[in-house]
MOPAC internal coordinates of N, CA, C and O (Angstrom, degrees):
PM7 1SCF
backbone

  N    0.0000 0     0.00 0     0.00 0    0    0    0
  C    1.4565 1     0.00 0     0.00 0    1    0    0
  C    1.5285 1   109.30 1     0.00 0    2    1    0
  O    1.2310 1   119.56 1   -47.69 1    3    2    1
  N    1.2994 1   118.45 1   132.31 1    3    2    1
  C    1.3980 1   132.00 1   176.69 1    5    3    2
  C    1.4982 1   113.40 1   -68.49 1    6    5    3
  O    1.2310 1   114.16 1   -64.55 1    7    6    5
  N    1.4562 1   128.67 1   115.45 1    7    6    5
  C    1.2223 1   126.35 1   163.94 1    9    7    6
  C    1.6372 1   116.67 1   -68.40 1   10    9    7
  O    1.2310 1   120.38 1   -34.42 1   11   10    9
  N    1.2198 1   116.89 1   145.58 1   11   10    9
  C    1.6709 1   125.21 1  -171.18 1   13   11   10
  C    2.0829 1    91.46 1   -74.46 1   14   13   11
  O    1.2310 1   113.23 1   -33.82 1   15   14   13
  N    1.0182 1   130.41 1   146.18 1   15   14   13
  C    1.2969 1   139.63 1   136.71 1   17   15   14
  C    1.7338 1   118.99 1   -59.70 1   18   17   15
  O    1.2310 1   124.22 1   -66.83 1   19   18   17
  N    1.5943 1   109.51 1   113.17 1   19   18   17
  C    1.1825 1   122.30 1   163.60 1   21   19   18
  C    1.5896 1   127.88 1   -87.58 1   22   21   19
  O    1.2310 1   134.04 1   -60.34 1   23   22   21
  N    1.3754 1    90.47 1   119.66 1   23   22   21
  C    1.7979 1   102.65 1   168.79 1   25   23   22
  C    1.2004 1   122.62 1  -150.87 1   26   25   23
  O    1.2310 1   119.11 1    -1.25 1   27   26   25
  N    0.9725 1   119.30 1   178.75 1   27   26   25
  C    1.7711 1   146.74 1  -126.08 1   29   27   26
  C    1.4225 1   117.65 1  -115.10 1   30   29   27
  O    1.2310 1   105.94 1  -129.81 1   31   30   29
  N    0.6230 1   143.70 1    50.19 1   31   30   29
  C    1.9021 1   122.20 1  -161.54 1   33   31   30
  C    1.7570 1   100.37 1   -85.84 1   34   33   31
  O    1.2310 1   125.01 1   -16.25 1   35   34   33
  N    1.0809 1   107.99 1   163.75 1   35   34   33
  C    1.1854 1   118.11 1   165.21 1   37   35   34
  C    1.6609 1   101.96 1  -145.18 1   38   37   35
  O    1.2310 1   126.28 1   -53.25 1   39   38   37
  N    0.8386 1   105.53 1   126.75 1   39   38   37
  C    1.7446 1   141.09 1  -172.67 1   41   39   38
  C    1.8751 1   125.19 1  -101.51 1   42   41   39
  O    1.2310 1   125.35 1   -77.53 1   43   42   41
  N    1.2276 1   107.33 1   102.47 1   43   42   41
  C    1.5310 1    99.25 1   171.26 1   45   43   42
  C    1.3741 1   120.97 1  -133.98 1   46   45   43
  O    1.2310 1   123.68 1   -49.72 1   47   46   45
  N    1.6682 1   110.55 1   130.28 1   47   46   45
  C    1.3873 1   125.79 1  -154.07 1   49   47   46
  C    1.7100 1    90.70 1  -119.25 1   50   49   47
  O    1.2310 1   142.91 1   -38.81 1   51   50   49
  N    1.7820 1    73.11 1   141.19 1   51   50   49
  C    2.2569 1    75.11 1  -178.60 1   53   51   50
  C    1.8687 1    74.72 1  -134.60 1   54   53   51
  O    1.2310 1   136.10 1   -43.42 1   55   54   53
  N    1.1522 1    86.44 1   136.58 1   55   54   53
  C    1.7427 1   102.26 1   154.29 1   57   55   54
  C    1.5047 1    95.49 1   168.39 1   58   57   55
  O    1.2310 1   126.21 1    41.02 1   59   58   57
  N    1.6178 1   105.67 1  -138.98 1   59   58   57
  C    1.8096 1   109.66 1  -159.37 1   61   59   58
  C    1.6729 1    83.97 1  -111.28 1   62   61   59
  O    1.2310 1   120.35 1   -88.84 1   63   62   61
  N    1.1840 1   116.93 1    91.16 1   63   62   61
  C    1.6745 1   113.58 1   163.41 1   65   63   62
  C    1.5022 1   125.50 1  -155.42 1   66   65   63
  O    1.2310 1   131.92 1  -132.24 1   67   66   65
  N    1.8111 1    94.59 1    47.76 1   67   66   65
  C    0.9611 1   124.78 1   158.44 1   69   67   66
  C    1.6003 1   125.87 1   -41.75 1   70   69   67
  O    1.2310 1   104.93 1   -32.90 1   71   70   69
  N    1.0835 1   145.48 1   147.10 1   71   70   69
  C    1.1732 1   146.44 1  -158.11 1   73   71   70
  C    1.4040 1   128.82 1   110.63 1   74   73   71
  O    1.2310 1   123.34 1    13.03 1   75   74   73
  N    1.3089 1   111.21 1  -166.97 1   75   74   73
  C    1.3188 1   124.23 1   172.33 1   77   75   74
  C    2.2329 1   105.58 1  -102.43 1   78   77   75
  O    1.2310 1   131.98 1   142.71 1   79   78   77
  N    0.7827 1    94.46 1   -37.29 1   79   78   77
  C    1.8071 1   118.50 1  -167.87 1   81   79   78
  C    1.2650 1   106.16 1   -46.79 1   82   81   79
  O    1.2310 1   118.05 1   138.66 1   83   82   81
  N    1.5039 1   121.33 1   -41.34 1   83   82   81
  C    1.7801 1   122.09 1  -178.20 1   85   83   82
  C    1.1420 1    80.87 1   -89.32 1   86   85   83
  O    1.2310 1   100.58 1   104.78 1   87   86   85
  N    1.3695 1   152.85 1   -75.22 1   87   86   85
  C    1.1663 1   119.97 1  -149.81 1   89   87   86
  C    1.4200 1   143.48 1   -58.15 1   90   89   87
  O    1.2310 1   132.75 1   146.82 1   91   90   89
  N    1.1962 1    92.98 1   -33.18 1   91   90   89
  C    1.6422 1   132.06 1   161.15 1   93   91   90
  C    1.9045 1   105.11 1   -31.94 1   94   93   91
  O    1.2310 1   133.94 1   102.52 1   95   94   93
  N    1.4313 1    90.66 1   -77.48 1   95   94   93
  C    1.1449 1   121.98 1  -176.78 1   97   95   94
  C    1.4504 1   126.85 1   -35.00 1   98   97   95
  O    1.2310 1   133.87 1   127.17 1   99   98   97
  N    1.5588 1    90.79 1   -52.83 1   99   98   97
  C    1.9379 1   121.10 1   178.16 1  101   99   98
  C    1.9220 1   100.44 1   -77.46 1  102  101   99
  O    1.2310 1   127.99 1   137.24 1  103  102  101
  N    1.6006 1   102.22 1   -42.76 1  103  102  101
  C    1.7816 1    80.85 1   164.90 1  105  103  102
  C    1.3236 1   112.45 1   -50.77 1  106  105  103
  O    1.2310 1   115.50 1   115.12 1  107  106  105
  N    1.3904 1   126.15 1   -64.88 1  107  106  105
  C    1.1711 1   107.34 1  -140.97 1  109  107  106
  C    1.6520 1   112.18 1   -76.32 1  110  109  107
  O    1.2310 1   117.88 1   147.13 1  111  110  109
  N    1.6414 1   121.64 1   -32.87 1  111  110  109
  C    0.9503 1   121.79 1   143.20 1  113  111  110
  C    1.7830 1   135.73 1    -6.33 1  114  113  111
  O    1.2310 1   134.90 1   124.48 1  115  114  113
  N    1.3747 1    88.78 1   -55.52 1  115  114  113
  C    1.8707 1    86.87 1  -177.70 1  117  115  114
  C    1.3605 1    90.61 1   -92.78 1  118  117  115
  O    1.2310 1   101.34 1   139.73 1  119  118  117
  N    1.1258 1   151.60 1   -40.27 1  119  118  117
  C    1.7012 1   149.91 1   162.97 1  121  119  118
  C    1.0881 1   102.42 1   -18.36 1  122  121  119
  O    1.2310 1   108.96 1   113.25 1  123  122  121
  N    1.5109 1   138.27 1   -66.75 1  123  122  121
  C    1.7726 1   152.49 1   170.61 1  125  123  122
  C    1.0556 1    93.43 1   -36.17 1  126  125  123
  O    1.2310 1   114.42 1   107.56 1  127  126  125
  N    1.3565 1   128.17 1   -72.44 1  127  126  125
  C    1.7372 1   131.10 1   179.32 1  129  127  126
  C    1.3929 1   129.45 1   -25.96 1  130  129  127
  O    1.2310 1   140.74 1   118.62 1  131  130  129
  N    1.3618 1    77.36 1   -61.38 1  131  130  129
  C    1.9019 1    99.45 1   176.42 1  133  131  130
  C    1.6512 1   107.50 1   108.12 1  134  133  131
  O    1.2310 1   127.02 1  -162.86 1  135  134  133
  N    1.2629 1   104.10 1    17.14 1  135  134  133
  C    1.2135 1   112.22 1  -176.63 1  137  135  134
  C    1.4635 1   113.56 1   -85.74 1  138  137  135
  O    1.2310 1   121.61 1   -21.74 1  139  138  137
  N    1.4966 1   114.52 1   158.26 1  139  138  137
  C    1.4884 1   124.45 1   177.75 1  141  139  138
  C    1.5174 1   116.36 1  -128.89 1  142  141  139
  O    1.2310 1   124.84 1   -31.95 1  143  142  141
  N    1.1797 1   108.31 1   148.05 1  143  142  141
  C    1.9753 1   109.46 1  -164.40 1  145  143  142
  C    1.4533 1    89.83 1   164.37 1  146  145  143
  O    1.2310 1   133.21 1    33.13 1  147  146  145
  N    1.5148 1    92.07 1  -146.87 1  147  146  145
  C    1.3864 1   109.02 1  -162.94 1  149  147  146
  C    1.8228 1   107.02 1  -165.65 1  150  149  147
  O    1.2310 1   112.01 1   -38.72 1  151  150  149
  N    1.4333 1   132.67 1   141.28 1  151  150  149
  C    1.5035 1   111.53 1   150.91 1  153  151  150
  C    1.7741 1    88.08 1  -129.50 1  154  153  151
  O    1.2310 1   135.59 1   -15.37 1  155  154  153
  N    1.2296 1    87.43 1   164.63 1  155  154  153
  C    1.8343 1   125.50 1   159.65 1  157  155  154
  C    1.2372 1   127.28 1  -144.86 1  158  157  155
  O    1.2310 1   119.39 1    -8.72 1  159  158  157
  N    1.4501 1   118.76 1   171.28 1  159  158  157
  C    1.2345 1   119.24 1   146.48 1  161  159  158
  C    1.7543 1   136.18 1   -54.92 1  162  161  159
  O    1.2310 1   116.35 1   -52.98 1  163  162  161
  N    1.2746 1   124.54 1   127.02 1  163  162  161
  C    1.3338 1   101.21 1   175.01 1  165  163  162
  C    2.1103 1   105.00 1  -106.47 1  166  165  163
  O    1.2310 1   130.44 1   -23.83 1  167  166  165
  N    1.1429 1    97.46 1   156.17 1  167  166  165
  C    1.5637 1   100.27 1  -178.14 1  169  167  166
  C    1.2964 1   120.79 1   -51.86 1  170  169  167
  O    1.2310 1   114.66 1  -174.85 1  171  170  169
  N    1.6221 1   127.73 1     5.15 1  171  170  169
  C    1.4404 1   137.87 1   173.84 1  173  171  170
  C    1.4504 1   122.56 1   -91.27 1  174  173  171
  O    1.2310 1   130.06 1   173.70 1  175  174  173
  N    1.6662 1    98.20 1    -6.30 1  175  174  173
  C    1.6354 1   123.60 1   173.65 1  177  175  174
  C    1.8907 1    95.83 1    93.10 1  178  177  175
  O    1.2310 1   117.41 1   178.12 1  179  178  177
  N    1.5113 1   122.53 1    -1.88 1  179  178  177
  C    1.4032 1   109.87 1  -179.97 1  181  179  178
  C    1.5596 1   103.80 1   -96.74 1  182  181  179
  O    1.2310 1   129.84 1   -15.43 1  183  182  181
  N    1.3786 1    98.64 1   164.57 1  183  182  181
  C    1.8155 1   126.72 1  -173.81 1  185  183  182
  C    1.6640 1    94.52 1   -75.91 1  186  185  183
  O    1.2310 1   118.98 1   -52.88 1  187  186  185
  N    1.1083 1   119.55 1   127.12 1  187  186  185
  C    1.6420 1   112.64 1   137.15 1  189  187  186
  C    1.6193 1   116.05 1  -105.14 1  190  189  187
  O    1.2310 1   121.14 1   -28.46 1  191  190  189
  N    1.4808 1   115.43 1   151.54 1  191  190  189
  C    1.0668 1   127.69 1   158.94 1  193  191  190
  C    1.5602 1   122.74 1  -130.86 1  194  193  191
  O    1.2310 1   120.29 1   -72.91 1  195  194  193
  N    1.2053 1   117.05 1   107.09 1  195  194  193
  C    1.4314 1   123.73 1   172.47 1  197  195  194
  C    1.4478 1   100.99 1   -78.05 1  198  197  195
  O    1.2310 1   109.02 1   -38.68 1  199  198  197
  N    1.4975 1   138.16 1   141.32 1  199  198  197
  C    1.3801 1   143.84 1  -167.47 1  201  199  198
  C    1.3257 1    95.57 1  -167.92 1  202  201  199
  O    1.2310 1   118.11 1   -76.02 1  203  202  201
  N    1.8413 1   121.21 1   103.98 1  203  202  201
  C    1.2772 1   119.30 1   152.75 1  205  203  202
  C    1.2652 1   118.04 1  -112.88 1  206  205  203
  O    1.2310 1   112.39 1   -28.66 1  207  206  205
  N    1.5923 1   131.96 1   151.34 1  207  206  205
  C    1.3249 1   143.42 1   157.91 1  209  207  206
  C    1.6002 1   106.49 1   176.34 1  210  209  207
  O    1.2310 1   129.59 1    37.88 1  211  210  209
  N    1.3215 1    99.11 1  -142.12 1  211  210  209
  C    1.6741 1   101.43 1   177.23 1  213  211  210
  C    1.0696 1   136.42 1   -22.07 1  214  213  211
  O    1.2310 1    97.37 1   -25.26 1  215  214  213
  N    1.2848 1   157.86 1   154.74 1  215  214  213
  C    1.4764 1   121.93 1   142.95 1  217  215  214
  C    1.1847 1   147.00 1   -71.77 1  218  217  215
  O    1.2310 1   125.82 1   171.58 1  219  218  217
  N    1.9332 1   106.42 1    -8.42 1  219  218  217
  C    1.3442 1   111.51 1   166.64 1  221  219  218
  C    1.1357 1   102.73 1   -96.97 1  222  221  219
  O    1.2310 1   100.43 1  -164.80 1  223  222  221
  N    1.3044 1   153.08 1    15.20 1  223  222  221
  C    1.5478 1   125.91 1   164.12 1  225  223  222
  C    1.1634 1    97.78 1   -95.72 1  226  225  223
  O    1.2310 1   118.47 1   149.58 1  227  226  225
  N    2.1259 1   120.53 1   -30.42 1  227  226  225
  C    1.3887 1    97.11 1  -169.12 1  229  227  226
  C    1.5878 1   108.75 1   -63.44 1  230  229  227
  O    1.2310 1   123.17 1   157.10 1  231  230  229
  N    1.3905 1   111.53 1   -22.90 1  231  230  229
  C    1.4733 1    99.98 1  -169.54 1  233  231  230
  C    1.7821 1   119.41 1   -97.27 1  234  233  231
  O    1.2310 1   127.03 1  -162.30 1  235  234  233
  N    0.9501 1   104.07 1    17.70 1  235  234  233
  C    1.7482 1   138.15 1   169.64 1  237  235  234
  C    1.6090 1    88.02 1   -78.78 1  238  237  235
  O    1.2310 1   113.07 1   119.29 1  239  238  237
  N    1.5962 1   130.70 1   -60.71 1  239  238  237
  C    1.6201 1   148.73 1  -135.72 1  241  239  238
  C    2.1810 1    79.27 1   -79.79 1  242  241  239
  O    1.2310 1   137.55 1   113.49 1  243  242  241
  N    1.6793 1    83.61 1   -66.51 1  243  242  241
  C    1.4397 1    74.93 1  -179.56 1  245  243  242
  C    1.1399 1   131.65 1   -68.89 1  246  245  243
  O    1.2310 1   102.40 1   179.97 1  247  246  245
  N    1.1033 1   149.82 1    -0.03 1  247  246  245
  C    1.8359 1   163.60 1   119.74 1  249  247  246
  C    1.4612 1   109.44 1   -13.37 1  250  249  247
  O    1.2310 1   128.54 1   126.51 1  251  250  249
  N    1.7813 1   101.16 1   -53.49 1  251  250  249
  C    1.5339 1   102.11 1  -152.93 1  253  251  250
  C    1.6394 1   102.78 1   -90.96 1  254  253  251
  O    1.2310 1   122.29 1   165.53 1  255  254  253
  N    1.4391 1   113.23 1   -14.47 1  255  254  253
  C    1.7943 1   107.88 1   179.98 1  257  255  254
  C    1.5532 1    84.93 1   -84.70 1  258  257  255
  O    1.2310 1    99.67 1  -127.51 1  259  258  257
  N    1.1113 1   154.31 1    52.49 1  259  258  257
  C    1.3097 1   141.39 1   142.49 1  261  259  258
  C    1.3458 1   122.26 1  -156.33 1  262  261  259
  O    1.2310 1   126.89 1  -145.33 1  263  262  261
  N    1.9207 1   104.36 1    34.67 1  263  262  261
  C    1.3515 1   107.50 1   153.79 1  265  263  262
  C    1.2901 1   128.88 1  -117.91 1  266  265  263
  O    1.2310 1   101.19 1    39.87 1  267  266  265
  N    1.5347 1   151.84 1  -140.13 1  267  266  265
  C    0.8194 1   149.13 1  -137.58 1  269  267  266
  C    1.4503 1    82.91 1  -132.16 1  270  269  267
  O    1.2310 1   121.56 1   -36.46 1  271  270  269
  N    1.8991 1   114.61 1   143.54 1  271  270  269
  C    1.2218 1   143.15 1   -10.62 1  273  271  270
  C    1.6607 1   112.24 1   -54.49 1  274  273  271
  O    1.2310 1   124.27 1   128.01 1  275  274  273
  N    1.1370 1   109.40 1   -51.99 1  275  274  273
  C    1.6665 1   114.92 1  -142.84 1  277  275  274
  C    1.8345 1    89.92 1   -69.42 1  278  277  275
  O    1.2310 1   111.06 1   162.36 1  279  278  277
  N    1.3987 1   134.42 1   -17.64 1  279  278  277
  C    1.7725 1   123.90 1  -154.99 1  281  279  278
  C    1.3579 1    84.49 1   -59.80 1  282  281  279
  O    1.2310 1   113.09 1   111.03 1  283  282  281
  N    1.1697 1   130.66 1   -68.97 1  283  282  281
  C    1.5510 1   120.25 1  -152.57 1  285  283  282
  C    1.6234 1   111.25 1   -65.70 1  286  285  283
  O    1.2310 1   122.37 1  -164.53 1  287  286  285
  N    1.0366 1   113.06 1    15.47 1  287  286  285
  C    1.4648 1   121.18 1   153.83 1  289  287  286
  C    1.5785 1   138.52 1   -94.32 1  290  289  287
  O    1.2310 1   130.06 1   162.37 1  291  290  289
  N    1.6380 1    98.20 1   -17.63 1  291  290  289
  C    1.2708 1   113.26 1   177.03 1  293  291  290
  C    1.6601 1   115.71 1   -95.58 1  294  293  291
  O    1.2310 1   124.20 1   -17.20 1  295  294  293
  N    1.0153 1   109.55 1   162.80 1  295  294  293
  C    1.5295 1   119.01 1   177.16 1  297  295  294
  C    1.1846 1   126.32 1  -108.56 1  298  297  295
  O    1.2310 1   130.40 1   139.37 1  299  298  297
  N    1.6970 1    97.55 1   -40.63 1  299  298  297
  C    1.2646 1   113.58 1   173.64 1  301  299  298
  C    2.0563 1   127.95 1  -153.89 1  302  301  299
  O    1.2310 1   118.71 1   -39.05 1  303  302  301
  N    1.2577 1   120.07 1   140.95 1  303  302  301
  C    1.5328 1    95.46 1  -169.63 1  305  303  302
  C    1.6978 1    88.46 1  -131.64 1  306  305  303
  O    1.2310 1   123.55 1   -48.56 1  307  306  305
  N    1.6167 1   110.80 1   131.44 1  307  306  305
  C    1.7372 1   100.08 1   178.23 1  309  307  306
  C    1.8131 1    83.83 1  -129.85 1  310  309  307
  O    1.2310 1   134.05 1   -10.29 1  311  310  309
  N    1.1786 1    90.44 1   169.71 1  311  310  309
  C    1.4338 1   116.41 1  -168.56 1  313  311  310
  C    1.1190 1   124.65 1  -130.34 1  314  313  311
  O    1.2310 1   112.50 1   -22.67 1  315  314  313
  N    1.6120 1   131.77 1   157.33 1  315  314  313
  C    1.3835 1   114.77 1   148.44 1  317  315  314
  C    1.5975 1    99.53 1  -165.26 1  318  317  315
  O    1.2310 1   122.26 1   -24.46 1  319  318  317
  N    1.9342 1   113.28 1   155.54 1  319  318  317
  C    1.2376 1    92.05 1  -159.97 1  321  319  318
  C    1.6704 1    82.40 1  -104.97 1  322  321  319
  O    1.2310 1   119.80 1    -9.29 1  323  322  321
  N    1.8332 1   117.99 1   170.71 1  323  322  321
  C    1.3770 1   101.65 1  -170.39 1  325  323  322
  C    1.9861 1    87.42 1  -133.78 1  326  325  323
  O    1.2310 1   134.39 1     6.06 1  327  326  325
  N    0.8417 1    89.78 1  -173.94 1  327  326  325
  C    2.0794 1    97.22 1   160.83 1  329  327  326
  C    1.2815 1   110.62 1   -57.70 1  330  329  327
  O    1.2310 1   110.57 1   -32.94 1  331  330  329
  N    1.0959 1   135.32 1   147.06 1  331  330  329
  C    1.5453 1   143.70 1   178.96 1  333  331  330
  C    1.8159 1    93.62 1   -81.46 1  334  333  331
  O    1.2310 1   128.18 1   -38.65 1  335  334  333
  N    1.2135 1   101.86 1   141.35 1  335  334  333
  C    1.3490 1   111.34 1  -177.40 1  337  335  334
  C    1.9830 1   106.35 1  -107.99 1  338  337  335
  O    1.2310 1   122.75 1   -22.51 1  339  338  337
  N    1.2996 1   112.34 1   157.49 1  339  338  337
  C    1.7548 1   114.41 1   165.07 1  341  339  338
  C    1.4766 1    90.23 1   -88.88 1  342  341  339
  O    1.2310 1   127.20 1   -15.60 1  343  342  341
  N    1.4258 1   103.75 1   164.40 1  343  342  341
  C    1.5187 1   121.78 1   150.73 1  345  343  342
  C    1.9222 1   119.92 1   107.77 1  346  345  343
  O    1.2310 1   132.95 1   171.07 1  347  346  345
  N    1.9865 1    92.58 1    -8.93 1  347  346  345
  C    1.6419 1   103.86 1   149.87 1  349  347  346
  C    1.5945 1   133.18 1   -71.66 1  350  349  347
  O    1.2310 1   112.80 1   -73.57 1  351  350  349
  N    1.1817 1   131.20 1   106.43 1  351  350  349
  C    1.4639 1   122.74 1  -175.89 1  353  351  350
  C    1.4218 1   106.07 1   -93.97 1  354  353  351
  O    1.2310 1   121.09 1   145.69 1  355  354  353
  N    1.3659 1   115.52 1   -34.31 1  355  354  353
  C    1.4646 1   107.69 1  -178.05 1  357  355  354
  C    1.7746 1    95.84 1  -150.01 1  358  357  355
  O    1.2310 1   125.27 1     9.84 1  359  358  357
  N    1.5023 1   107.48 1  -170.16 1  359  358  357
  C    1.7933 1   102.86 1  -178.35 1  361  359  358
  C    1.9301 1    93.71 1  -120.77 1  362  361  359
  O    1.2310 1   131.21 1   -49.85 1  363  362  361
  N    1.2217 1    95.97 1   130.15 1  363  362  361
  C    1.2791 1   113.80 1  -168.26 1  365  363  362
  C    1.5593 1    99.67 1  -121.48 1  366  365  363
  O    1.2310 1   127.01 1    -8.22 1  367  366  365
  N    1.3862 1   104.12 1   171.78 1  367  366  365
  C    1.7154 1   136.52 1  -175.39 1  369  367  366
  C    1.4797 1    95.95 1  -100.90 1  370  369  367
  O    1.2310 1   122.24 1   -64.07 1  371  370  369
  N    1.4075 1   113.31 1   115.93 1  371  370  369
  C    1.3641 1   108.51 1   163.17 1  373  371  370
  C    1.6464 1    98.31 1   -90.45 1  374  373  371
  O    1.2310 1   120.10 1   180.00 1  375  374  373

């Protein structure tokens, strides 16, 4: 049996998606996944999302911050994938 490859992305979204609601949203999102991380606000007014597991859900995670409702809210989404880290148990709301 083939083991899945684990990785990392870390994700940052700048546009108007202020609130509680994307974040909300993007938990539960990677929860479906089965993914573990974290997003918040950072003090520059942009989203981070750390999202590790699979490589197709993480890249399912990155699919879904750039579709419809929230895209026409964003401006911009950059990425990068990094080493999978220990010490995620689940994906939480900072």
């Amino acid at each position: 049996m083939k083991t899945m490859s684990q990785v990392r992305a870390r994700i940052l979204i700048e546009g108007r998606l202020q609130g509680k609601n994307f974040r909300l949203q993007t938990q539960q999102k990677a929860q479906q996944l089965g993914l573990v991380g974290f997003v918040r606000h950072l003090t520059d007014g942009r989203i981070e999302i750390e999202a590790q597991g699979d490589e197709p859900e993480v890249e399912q995670m990155l699919a879904w911050c750039q579709e419809e409702p929230h895209s026409s809210l964003i401006r911009s989404v950059l990425y990068r994938y990094d080493e999978p880290v220990r010490g995620h148990s689940s994906f939480v709301v900072r």
